[in-house]
KEKOL-747500 format. One line per 10 residues: their letters; for each residue z, y, x of N, C-alpha, C. Coordinates in pm, whole numbers, plus 32768, in hexadecimal, padded with zeros to 4 digits. Layout:
% residues N
A) Z/Y/X/Z/Y/X/Z/Y/X  ...
% end
This chain:
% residues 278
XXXXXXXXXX) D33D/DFB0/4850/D392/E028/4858/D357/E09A/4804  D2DE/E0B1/481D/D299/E105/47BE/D2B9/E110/4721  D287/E06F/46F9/D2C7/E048/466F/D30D/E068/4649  D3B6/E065/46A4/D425/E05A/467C/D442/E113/466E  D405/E138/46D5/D40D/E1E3/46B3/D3C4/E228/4634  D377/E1DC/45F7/D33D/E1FE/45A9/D36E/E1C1/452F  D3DE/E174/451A/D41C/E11B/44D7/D3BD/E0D0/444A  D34B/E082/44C3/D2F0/E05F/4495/D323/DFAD/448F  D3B5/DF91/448C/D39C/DF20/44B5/D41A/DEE1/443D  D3F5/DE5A/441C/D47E/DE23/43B3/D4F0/DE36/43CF
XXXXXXXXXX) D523/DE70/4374/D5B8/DE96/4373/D5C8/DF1C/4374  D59D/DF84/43BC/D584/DFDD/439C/D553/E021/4349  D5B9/E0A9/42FC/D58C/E0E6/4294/D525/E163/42BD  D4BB/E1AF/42CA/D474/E1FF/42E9/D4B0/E264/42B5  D4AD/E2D9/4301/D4DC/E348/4302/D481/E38D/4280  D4D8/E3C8/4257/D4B9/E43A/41E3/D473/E4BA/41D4  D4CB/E505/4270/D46E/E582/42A1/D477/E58A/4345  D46B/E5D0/437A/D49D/E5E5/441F/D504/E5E9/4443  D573/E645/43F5/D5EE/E620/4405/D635/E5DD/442E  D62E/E55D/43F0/D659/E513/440A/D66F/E4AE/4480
XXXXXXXXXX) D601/E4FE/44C0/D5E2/E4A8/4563/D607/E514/45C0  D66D/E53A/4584/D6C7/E57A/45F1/D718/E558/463F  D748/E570/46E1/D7B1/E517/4723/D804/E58F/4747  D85C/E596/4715/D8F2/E5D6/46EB/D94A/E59A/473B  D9BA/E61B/4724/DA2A/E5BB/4777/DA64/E563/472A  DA81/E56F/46AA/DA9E/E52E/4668/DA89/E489/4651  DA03/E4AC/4665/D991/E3DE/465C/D9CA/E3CA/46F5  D9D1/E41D/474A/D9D6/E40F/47C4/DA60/E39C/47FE  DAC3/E3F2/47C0/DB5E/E3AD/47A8/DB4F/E31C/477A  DAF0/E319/4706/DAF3/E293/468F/DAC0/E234/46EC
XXXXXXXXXX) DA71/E257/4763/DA17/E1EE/4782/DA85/E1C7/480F  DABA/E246/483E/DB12/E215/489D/DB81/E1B2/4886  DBD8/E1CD/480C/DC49/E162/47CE/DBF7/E0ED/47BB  DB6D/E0B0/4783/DB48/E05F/476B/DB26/DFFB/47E4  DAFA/E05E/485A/DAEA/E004/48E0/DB58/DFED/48F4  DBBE/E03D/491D/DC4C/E019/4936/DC8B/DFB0/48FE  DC65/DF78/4861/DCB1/DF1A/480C/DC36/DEBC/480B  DBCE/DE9F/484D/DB93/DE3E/4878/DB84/DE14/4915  DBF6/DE5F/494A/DBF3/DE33/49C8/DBBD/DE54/4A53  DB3A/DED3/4A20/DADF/DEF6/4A7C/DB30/DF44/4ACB
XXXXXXXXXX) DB61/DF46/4B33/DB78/DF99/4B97/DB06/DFBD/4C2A  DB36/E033/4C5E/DB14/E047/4CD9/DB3B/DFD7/4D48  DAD5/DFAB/4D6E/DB1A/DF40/4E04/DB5E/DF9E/4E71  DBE6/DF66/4E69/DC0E/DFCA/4EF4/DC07/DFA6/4F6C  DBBB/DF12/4F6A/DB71/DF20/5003/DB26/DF64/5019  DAD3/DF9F/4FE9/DA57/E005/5001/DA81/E0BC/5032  DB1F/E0B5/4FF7/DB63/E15A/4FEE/DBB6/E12D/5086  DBA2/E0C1/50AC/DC1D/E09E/513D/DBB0/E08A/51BA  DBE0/E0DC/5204/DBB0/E0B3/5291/DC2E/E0C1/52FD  DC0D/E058/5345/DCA1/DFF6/53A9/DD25/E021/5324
XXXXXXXXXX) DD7A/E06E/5389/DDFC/E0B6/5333/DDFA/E149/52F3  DD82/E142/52C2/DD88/E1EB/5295/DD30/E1C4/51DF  DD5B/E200/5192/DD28/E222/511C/DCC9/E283/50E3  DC49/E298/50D3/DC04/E319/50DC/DC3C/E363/504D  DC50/E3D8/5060/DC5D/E43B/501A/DBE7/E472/4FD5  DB9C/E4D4/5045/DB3D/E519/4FD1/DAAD/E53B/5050  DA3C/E548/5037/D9F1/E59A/5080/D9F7/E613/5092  D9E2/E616/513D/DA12/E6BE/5154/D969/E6E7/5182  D91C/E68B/51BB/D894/E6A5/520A/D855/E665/5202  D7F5/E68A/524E/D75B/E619/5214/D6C9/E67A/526D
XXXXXXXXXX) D698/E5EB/52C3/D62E/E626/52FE/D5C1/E5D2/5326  D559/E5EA/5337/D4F4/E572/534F/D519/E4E7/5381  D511/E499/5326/D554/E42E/5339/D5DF/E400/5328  D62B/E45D/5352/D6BD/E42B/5338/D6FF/E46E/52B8  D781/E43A/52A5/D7D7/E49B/5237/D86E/E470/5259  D8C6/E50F/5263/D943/E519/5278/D995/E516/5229  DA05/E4C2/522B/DA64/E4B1/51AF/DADA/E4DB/520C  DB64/E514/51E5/DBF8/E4F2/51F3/DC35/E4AB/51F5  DC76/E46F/5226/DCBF/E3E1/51FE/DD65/E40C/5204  DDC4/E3AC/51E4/DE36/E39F/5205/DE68/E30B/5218
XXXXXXXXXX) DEBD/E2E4/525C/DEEF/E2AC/5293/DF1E/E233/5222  DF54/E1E1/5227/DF7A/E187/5191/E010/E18F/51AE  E040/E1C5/522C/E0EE/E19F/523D/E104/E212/523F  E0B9/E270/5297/E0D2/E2E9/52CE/E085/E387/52A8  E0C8/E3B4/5243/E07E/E411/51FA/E083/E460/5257  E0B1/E49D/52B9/E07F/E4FD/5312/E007/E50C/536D  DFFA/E45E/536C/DF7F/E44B/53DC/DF09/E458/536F  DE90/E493/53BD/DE13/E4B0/5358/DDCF/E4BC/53EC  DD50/E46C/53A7/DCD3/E46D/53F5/DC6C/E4A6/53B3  DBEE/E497/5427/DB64/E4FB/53C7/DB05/E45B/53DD
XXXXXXXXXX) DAE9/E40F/536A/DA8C/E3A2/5374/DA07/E3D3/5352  D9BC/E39C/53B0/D93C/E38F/53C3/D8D6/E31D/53B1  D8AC/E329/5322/D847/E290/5336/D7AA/E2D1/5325  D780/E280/538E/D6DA/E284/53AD/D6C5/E238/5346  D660/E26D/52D7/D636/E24A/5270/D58D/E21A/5261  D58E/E1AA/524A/D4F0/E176/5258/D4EA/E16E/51C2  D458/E1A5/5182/D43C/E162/5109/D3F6/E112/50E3  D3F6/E0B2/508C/D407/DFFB/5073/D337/E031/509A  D323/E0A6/5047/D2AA/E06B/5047/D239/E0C1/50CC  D283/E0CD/512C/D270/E117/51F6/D20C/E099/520F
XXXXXXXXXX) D1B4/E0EB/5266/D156/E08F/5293/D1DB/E054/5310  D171/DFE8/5357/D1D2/DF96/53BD/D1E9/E035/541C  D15C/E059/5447/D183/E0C9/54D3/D1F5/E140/54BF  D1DE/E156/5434/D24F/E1BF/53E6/D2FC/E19A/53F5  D308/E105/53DF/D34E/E0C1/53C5/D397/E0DC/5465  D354/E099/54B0/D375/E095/5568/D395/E127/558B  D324/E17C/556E/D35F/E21B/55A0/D3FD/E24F/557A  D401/E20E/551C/D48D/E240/54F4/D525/E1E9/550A  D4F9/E17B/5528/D54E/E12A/5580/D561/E141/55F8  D4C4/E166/563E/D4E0/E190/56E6/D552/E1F5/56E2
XXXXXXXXXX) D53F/E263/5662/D57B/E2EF/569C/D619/E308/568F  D635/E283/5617/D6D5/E255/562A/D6F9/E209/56C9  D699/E1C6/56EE/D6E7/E196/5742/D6AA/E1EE/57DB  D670/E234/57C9/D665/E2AF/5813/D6DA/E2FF/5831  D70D/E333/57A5/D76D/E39B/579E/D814/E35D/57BD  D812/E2BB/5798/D878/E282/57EC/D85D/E275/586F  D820/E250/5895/D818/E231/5935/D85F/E2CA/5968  D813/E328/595B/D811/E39F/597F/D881/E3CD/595E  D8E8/E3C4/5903/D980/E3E8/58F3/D9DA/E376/5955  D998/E306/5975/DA09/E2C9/59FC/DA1B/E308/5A3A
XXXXXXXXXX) D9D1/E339/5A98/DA0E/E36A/5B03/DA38/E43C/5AFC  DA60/E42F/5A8A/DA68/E4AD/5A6F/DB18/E4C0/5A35  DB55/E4DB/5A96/DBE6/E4CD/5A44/DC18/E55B/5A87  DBDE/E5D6/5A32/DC27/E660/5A51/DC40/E685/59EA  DCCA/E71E/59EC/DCDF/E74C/596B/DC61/E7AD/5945  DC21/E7B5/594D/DBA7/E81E/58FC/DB29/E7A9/58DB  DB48/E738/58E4/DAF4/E6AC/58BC/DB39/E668/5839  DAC1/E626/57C6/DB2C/E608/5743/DB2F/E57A/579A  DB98/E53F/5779/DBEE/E4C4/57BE/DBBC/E447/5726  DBAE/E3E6/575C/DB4D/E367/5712/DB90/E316/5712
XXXXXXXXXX) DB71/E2B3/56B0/DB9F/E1FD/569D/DB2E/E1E8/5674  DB04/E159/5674/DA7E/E10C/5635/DA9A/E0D4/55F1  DA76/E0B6/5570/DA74/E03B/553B/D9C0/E027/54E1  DA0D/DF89/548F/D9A7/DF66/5462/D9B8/DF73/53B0  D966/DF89/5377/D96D/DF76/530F/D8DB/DF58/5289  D8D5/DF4A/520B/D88D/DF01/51CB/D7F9/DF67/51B2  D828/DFF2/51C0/D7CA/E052/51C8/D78E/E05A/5249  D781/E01F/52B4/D788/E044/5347/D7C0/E063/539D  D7AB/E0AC/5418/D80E/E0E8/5482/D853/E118/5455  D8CE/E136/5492/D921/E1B3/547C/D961/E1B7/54CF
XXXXXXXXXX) D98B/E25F/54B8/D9DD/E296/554F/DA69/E2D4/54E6  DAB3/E2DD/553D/DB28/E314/5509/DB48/E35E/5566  DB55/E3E1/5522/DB6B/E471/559D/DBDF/E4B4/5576  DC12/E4E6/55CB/DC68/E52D/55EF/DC6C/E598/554C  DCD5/E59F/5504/DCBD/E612/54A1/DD29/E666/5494  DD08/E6D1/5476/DD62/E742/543D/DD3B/E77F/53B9  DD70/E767/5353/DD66/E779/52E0/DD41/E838/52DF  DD5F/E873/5319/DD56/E8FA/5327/DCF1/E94A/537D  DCC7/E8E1/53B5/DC31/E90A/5429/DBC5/E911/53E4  DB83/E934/53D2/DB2A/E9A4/53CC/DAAC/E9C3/5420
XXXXXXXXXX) DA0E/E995/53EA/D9BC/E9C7/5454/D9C0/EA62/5485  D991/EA72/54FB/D989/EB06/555C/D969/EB7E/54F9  D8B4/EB55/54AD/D875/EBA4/5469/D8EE/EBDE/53E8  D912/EB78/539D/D98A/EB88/5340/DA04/EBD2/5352  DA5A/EBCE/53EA/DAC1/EC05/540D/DA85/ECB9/542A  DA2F/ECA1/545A/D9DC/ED44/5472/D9F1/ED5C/5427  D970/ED34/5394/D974/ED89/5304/D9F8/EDA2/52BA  DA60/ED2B/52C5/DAF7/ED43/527D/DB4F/EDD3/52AC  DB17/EDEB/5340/DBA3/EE42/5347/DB7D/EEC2/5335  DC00/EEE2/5304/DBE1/EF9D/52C8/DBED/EFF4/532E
XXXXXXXXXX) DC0B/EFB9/538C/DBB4/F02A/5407/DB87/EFE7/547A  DB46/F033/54D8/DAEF/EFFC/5531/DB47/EFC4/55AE  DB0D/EF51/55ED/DB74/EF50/5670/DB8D/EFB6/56E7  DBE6/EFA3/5719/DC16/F036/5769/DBA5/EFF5/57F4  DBC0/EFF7/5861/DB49/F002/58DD/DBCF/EF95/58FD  DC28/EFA3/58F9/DC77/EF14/5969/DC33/EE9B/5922  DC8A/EEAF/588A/DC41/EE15/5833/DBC6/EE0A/5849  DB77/EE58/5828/DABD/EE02/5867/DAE5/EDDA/590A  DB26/EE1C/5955/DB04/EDF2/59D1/DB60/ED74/5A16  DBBA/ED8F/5997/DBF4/ECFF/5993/DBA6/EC56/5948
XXXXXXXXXX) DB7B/EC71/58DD/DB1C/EBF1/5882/DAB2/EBDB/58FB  DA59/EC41/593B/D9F7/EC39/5998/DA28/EBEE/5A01  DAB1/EBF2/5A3A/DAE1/EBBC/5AC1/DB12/EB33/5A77  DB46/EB19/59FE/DB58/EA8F/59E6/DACD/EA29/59B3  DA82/EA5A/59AD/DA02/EA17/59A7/D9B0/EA06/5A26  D9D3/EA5A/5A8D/D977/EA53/5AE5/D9AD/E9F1/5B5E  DA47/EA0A/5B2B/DA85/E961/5B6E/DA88/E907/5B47  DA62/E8DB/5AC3/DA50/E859/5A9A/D9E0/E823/5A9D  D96B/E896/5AC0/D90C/E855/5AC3/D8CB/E853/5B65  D925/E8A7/5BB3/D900/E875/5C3A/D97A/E7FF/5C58
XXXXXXXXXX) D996/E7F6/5C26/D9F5/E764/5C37/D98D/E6C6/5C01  D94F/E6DE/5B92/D8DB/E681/5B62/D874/E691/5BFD  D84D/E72A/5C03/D7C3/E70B/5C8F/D819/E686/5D11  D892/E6D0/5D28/D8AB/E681/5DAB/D8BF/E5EF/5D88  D8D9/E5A6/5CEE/D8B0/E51B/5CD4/D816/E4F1/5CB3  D7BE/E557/5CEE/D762/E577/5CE2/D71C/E55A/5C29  D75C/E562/5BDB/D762/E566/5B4B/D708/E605/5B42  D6A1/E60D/5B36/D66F/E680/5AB2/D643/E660/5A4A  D693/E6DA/59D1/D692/E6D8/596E/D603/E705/5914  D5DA/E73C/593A/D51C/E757/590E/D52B/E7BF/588F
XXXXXXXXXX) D598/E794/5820/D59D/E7CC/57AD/D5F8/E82B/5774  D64E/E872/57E6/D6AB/E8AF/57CC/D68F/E911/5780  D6B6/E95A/5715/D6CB/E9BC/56D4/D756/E9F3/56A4  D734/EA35/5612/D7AE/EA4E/55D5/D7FD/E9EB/5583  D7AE/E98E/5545/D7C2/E944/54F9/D7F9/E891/5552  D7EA/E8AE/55BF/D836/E859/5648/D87E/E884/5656  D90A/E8ED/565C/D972/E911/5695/D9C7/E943/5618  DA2D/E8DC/55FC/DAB6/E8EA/559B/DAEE/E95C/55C7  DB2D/E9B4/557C/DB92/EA0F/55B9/DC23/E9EF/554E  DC89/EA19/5596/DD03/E9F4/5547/DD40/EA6E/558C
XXXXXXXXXX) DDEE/EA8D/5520/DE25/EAF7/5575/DEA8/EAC3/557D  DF18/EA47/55A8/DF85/EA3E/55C6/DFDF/EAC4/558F  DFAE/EB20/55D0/DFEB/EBB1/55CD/DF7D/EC20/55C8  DFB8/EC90/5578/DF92/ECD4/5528/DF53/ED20/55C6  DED5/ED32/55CC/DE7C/ED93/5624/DE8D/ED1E/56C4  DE8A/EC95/56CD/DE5F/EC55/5726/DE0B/EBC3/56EC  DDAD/EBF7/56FC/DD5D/EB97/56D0/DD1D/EB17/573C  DD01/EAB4/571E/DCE4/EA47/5764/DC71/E9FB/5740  DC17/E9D7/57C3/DBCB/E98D/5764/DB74/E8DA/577C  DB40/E8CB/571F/DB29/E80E/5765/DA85/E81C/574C
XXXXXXXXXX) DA4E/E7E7/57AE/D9D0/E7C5/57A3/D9AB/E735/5777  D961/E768/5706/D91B/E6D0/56E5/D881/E6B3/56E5  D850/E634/5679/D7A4/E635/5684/D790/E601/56F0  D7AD/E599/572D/D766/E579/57B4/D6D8/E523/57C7  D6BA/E513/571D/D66D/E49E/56F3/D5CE/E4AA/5739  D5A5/E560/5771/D52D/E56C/57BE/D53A/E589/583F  D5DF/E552/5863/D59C/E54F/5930/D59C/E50B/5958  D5C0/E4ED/59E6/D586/E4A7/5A32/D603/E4B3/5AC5  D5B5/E41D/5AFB/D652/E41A/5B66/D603/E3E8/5BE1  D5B5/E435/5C63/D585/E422/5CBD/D5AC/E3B3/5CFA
XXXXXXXXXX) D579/E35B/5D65/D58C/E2DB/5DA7/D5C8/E31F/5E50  D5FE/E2EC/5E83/D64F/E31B/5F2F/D615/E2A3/5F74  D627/E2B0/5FE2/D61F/E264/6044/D68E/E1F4/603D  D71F/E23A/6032/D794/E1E1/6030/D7BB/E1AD/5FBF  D783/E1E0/5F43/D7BF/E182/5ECC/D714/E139/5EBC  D695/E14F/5EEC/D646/E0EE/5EC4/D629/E11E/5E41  D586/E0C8/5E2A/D549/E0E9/5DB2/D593/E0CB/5D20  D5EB/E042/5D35/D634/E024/5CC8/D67B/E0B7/5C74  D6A7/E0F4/5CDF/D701/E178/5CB9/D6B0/E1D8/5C51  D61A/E1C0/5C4E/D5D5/E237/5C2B/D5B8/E221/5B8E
XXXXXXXXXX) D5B7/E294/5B5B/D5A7/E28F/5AB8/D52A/E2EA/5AB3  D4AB/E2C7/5A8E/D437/E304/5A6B/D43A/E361/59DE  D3D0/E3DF/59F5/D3DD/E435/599D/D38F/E3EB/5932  D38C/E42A/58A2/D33B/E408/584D/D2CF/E45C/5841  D241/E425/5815/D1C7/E459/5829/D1C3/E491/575B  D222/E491/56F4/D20C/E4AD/56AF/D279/E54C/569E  D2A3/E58A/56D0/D2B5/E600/56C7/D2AF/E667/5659  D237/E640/5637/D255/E69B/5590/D25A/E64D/553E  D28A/E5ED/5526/D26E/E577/54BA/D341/E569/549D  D389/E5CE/5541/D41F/E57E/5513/D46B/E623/552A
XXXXXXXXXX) D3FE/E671/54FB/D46A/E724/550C/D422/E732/5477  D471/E7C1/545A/D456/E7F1/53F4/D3B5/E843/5418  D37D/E878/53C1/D319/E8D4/53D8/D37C/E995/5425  D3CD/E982/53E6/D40D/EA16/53FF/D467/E9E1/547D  D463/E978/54B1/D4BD/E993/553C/D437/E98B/55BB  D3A9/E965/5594/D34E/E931/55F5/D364/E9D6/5640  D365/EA59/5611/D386/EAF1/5659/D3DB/EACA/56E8  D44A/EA71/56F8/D4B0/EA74/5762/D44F/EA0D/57B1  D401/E999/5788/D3DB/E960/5804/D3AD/E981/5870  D3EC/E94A/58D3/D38E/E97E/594A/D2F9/E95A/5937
XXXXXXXXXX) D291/E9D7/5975/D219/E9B2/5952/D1C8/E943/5980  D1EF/E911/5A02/D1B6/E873/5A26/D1A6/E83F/59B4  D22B/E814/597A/D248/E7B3/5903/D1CA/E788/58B2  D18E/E838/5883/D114/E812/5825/D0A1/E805/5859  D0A8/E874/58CF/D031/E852/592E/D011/E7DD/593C  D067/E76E/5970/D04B/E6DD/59B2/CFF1/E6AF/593D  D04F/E6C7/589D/CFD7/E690/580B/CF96/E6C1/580F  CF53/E74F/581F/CEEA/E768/57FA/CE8C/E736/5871  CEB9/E731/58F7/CE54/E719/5956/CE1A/E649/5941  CEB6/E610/591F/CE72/E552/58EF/CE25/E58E/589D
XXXXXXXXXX) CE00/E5E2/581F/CD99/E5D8/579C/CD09/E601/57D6  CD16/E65F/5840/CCBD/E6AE/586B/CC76/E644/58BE  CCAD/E607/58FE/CC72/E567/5946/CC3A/E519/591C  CC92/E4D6/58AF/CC6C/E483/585D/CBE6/E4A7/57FF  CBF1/E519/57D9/CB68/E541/57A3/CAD4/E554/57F2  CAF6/E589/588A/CA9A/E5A2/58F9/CA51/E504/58EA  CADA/E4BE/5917/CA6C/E444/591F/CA36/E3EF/58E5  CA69/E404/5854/CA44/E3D2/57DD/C9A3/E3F0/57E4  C9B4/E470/57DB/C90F/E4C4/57BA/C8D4/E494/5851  C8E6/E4AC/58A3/C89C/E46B/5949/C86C/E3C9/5918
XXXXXXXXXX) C8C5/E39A/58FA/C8A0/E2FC/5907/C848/E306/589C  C833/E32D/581D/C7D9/E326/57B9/C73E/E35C/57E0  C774/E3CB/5829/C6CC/E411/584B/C691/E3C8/58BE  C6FC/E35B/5930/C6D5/E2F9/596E/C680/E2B4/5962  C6AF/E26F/5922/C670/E20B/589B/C5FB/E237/5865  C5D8/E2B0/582C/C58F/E2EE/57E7/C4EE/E307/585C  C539/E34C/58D1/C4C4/E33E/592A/C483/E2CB/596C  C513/E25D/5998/C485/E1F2/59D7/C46A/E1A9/5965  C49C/E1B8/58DF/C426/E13E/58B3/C398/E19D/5877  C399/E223/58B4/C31F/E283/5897/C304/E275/591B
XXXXXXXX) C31B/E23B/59A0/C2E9/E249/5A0B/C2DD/E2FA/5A1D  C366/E334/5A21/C335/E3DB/5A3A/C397/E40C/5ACC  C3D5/E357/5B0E/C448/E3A4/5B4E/C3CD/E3B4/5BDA  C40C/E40E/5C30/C3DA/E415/5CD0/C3C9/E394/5D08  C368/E384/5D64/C37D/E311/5DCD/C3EE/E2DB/5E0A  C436/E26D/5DFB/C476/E24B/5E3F/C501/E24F/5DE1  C4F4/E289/5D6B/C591/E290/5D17/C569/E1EB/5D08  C600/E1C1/5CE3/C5EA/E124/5C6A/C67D/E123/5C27
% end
C-alpha cells in the first residue's frame, strides 16, 4: 500500500510535483463512476436491520453509535438504531463488557413500557447487538433543547419536564430498575406542540434491576463494575456519588492488599513478623 501511494510500483506513472496527489472532487467522482461500472457497491445488508434501512448517524457514545432508520414500506415509521460496537482488534474482557451492557440495557427496557421510557425491539445483526428505539426525528437531547430556545422556560414548563421525568423514573424504581446514568444527554425532548414539550428517557446500558422475593434471583440484572469506561467524561458530574465511590473504594482495596500481601511476604521470609503471625 505504501508503494502504491508512492506510485512506486509497475504501471504507475510517478507524480511530477505534489499537485498532483490531490483528492478533489473531481478524481473523487472518476473513482466513484469507475466502482459503480465495475460493480463495487455498498452491501445493503449491512445498511438493513430487521425492516428498517439506516439513514444517517445522529449519536455516538462509549461503545455504542446511533443511526435513524426508516422503515422499507413505511416512510413514516423511523426508529433510533443502536449497535454496540466491538473493535475486531478489543481484548476478549473489552469485547464481553460491551456485550454485557447491550444486553444489560435490553433486559432493563423489558419491563419498562411507559410514555417517558424510549420503547425497544431487539435484533441481531453482523455488527452486533442492536436495539431499535423508539424515534422522533425532531427530539432533541435536554442540554440542546435548553441552549436552542430563545427564551428561557416559564416556571410551569420546568415544573412540568421535572414532573415528567420524575414519573418515569419512579415508575423504573417501582420495577425496581435504576438507571445510575441519568443526565442530560439521557432524556430526548420533542415538542408535538409549540410550548408542550415531552420527554423519553434513554441510556439504560449502566443500571441495574434489583432481585424480589417474588420474581426470584432470575429477575435480577446486576450493575456494571465498569462505570467510567461506558459514560462520557462530561456526564461522570450527574452520577450519583456511590457510583465512583464503589471504583475508587475496589482500587483502593485492591491496592491495600496488593501492597499487604507483598510486605507479607517480605517480612516472614525476613522472619520480622510477631509471634504467632503465619
Amino acid at each position: 500500500m505504501a508503494a502504491i501511494q508512492r506510485r512506486e510500483c509497475q504501471g504507475l506513472r510517478p507524480l511530477r510535483d505534489a499537485s498532483q496527489n490531490m483528492y478533489s472532487r473531481p478524481i473523487a467522482k472518476l473513482v466513484g463512476q469507475a466502482m459503480e461500472q465495475a460493480g463495487i457497491r455498498q452491501s445493503k445488508k449491512s445498511r438493513k436491520v430487521s425492516d428498517y434501512v439506516l439513514d444517517e448517524v445522529i449519536d455516538s457514545g462509549p461503545g455504542y453509535q446511533d443511526w435513524s432508520a426508516t422503515h422499507t414500506q413505511l416512510e413514516n415509521s423511523k426508529r433510533r438504531v443502536r449497535f454496540y460496537l466491538v473493535r475486531r482488534e478489543a481484548s476478549v474482557a473489552d469485547k464481553a463488557m460491551i456485550e454485557r451492557a447491550a444486553k444489560r440495557e435490553f433486559q432493563l427496557l423489558e419491563s419498562l413500557q411507559h410514555p417517558g421510557i424510549c420503547g425497544y425491539n431487539f435484533s441481531e445483526h453482523e455488527l452486533g447487538p442492536t436495539l431499535l428505539l423508539e424515534h422522533d426525528p425532531k427530539a432533541i437531547r435536554l442540554d440542546h433543547y435548553l441552549a436552542q430556545r430563545k427564551e428561557p422556560l416559564s416556571i410551569d414548563e420546568q415544573l412540568d419536564l421535572m414532573r415528567q421525568i420524575s414519573e418515569a423514573v419512579r415508575f423504573a424504581h417501582e420495577q425496581r430498575v435504576i438507571h445510575r446514568g441519568l443526565n442530560p444527554n439521557s432524556i430526548l425532548v420533542s415538542e408535538s406542540r409549540v410550548g408542550h414539550p415531552k420527554i423519553k428517557i434513554i441510556n439504560w446500558q449502566l443500571g441495574y434491576r434489583a432481585g424480589s422475593a417474588t420474581m426470584g434471583a432470575s429477575h435480577e440484572v446486576t450493575a456494571t463494575a465498569h462505570v467510567d469506561r461506558l459514560i462520557e467524561d462530561t456526564n461522570t458530574a450527574y452520577l450519583a456519588p456511590e457510583a465512583l465511590m464503589m471504583l475508587t473504594l475496589l482500587v483502593s482495596i485492591w491496592i491495600f492488599f496488593r501492597w499487604g500481601r507483598s510486605h507479607f511476604i517480605y517480612f516472614q521470609a525476613n522472619r520480622l513478623l510477631p509471634m504467632g503471625w503465619s
